[in-house]
C-alpha positions as CSV (number, residue, x, y, z in Angstrom):
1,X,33.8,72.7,150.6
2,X,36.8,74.7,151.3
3,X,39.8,73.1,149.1
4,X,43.2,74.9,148.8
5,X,43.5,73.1,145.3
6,X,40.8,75.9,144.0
7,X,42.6,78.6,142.3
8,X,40.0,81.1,140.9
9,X,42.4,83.1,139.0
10,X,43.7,80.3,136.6
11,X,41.9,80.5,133.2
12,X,41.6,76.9,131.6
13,X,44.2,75.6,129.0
14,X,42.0,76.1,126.1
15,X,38.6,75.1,124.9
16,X,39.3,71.2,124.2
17,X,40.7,68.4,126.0
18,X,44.6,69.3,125.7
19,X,45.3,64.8,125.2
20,X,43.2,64.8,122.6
21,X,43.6,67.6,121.0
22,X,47.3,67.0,120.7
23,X,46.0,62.9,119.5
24,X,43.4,64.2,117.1
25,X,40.7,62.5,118.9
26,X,37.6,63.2,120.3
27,X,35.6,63.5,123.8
28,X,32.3,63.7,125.4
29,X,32.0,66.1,128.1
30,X,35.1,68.2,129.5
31,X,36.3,69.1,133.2
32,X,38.6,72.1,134.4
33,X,41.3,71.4,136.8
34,X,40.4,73.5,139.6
35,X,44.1,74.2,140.8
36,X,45.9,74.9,136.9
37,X,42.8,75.2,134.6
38,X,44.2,72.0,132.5
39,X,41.1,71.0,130.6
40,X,40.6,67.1,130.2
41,X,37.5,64.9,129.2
42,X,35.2,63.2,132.1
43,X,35.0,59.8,132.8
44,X,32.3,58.5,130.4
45,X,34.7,59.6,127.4
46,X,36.9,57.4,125.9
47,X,40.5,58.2,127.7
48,X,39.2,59.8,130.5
49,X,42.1,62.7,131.1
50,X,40.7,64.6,133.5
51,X,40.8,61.6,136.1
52,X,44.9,61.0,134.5
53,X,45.8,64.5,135.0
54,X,44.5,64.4,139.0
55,X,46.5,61.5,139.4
56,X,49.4,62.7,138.0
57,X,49.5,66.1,139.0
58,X,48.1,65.6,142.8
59,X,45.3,68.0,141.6
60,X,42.4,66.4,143.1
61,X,39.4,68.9,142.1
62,X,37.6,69.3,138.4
63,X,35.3,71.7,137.6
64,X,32.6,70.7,134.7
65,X,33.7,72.8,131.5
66,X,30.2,72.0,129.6
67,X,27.7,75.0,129.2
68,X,25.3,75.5,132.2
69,X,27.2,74.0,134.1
70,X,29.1,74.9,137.7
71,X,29.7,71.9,139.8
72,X,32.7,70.3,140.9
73,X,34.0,67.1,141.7
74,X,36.9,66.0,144.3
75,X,38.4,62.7,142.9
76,X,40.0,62.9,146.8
77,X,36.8,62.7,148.7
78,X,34.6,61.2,145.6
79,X,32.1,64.5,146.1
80,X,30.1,66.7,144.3
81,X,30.4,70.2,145.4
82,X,29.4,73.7,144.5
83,X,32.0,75.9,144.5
84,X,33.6,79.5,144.1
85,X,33.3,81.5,140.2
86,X,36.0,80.6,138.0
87,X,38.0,82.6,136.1
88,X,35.6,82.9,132.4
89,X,35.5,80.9,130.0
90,X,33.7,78.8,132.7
91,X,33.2,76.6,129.8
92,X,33.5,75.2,126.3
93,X,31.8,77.7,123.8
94,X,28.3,76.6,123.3
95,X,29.0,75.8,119.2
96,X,31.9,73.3,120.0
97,X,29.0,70.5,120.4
98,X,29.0,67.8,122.5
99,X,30.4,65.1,122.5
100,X,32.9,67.5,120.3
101,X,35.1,68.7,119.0
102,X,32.6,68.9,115.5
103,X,34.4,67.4,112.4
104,X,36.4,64.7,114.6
105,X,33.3,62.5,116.4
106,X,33.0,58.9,114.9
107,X,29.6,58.4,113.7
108,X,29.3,55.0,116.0
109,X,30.5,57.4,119.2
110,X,28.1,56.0,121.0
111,X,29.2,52.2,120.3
112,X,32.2,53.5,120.9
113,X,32.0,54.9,124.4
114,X,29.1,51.4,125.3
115,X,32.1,50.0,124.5
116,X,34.7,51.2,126.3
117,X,32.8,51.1,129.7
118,X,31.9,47.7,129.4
119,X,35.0,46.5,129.5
């Protein structure tokens, strides 16, 4: 996929969902904005920020910020795409744990999330 909202130069806001961070809450996996490097957590966390910052920002394409991992997603199209190399880090470091940050994750997280995606 070719996607002008891909800007490989951007390095990524930090190494934590910036929402929750600045709430003092926690997440389960993180995406990259492609287009300003704003990190946000995926759909199956609780507030879902990646998916709030495309809508209000226009930027359409995450990149996953977990270990391993390359893929990204266009909430435009719906797709799944590989794409270019990323500016590093190209994810969270491998110690933050997931769902993370370490120190802040409920011990009923996974209530929690059931939860929230039930409703």
């Amino acid at each position: 996929m070719n996607d002008t909202s891909i800007d490989t130069t951007v390095p990524p806001s930090g190494p934590g969902c910036v929402e929750c961070e600045a709430a003092g809450s926690w997440w389960f996996h993180l995406r990259r904005c492609a287009e300003c490097g704003h990190i946000g957590c995926c759909d199956d966390s609780l507030s879902r920020h990646a998916r709030q910052h495309a809508a209000e920002t226009g930027h359409p394409v995450m990149q996953s910020f977990e270990p391993g991992e390359n893929w990204f997603y266009s909430f435009r199209t719906r797709q799944v795409f590989d794409g270019p190399t990323m500016v590093e880090p190209t994810s969270h470091p491998a110690d933050q744990g997931v769902p993370g940050p370490v120190g802040r994750v409920p011990d009923d997280w996974v209530r929690q999330l059931n939860h929230a995606h039930a409703r």
